[in-house]
C-alpha angles and dihedrals in degrees: 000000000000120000138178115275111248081234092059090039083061095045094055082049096049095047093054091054083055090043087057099047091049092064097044102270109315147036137170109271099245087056090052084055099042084058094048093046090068094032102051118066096223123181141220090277097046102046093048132108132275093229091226114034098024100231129158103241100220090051088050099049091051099053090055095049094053085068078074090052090047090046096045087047088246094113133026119197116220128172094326086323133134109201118182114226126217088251086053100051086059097047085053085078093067123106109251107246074055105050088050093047093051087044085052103062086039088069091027089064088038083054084052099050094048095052080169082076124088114252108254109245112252091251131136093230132026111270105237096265094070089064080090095097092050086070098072098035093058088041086061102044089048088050091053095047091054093048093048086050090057092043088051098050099053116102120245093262090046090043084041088053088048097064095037089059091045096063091050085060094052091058107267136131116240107209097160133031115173114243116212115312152033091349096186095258085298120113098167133355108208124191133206091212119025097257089041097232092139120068151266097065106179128211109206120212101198114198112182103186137107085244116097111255098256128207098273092062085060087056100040092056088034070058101068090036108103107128120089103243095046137126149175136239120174109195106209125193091177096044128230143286128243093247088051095059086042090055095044085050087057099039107120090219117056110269124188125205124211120185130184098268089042092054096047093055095050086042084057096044095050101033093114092059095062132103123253097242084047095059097059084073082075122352115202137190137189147227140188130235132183103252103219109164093055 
């Protein structure tokens, strides 16, 4: 029976870690693959299907062994995400046949601290039945991407309205949302008490476009911040660059960043203390799946 070498298995790991560090930390897990896909020069046996599940093999052998990465602290798995640790940027400098070998004992000493769970067969590759997990993983990236579909074809004022609504739900009090036009370099004031006598009393920069929110962005809304008790928050569909975060870090007053994954997770936590009329922004709904790999 053929298999995939230990020494290919870690350079699918060790690509993805790349993969990872090339688009700022983190990306959906279809995406991780899509890149792969071009970067890897994968053959006949590796591209073909698993008969029962359909699966492509090399997919599915990859998604089993980043339970290693998780294990190891090199990956953490979020909403159909993949997002790349510190730990893992360094281990991205091993050599591949390395980097499979260190994963392994990780999951190896995680096997041997959940003694519930079934002991892995000593195989080079998963058997078909541990594609289980996959599942979930791929329902959750496709989930994201449909949610981030929805987010990104709102227009600025709908996109505006959502975080707005999301910091209702959060608890705060939305004294101000700005109507068409020039709006002062002040989307949203939100309040912790209705009058907004207690701090913090947050001013809200919201940027709906596919660019990532730059430096000057951070200056323009530091700008608008002269009360003591404010702060800023910059809602981002696009993201950040680097130089952004590094200019929030040095901001003298407290600034807050949101991007789109962020506020879809907090969308999602705080979903059930919406308003009705507020979840039609963005209406959710749930499922359930077996968790077999915790």
């Amino acid at each position: 029976m053929s298999s995939i070498p230990h020494e290919r298995i870690g350079e699918y790991m060790h690509q993805a870690l790349l993969v990872l560090k090339e688009h700022g930390g983190s990306l959906q897990s279809k995406e991780v693959m899509r890149v792969l896909s071009e970067r890897l020069r994968l053959n006949e046996y590796e591209l073909a299907r698993y008969e029962k599940s359909g699966y492509v093999r090399w997919e599915s052998v990859l998604h089993f062994y980043s339970i290693g990465l998780k294990k190891a602290g090199w990956l953490r798995k979020q909403k159909g995400y993949w997002v790349i640790t510190p730990e893992g940027e360094s281990a991205a400098k091993l050599l591949p046949l390395d980097l499979y070998n260190k994963a392994n004992v990780a999951y190896a000493a995680w096997r041997k601290a959940n003694p519930k769970e079934p002991e892995p067969e000593e195989a080079l590759e998963p058997a078909e039945s541990t594609t289980n997990s996959i599942t979930l993983e791929q329902a959750e990236s496709n989930a994201t991407a449909g949610i981030e579909e929805h987010i990104l074809n709102l227009n600025a004022y709908e996109f505006q309205d959502l975080v707005a609504a999301l910091l209702r739900a959060m608890g705060f009090h939305i004294p101000f949302v700005a109507s068409k036009g020039k709006d002062g370099g002040v989307d949203i004031v939100a309040y912790k008490d209705p009058l907004g006598a207690q701090p913090p009393r947050i001013k809200v920069q919201v940027k709906h476009r596919q660019e990532k929110c730059g430096p000057q962005t951070v200056r323009e809304l530091l700008g608008v911040i002269r009360k003591e008790g404010e702060v800023g928050l910059i809602v981002s569909s696009g993201g950040f660059t680097a130089d952004a975060l590094v200019e929030m870090q040095k901001s003298p007053v407290h600034i807050e960043a949101i991007n789109l994954s962020n506020l879809i997770s907090l969308w999602q936590e705080h979903y059930n203390k919406l308003d009705e009329e507020d979840k039609k922004l963005l209406p959710l709904r749930w499922i359930a799946f077996l968790d077999e790999e915790e």
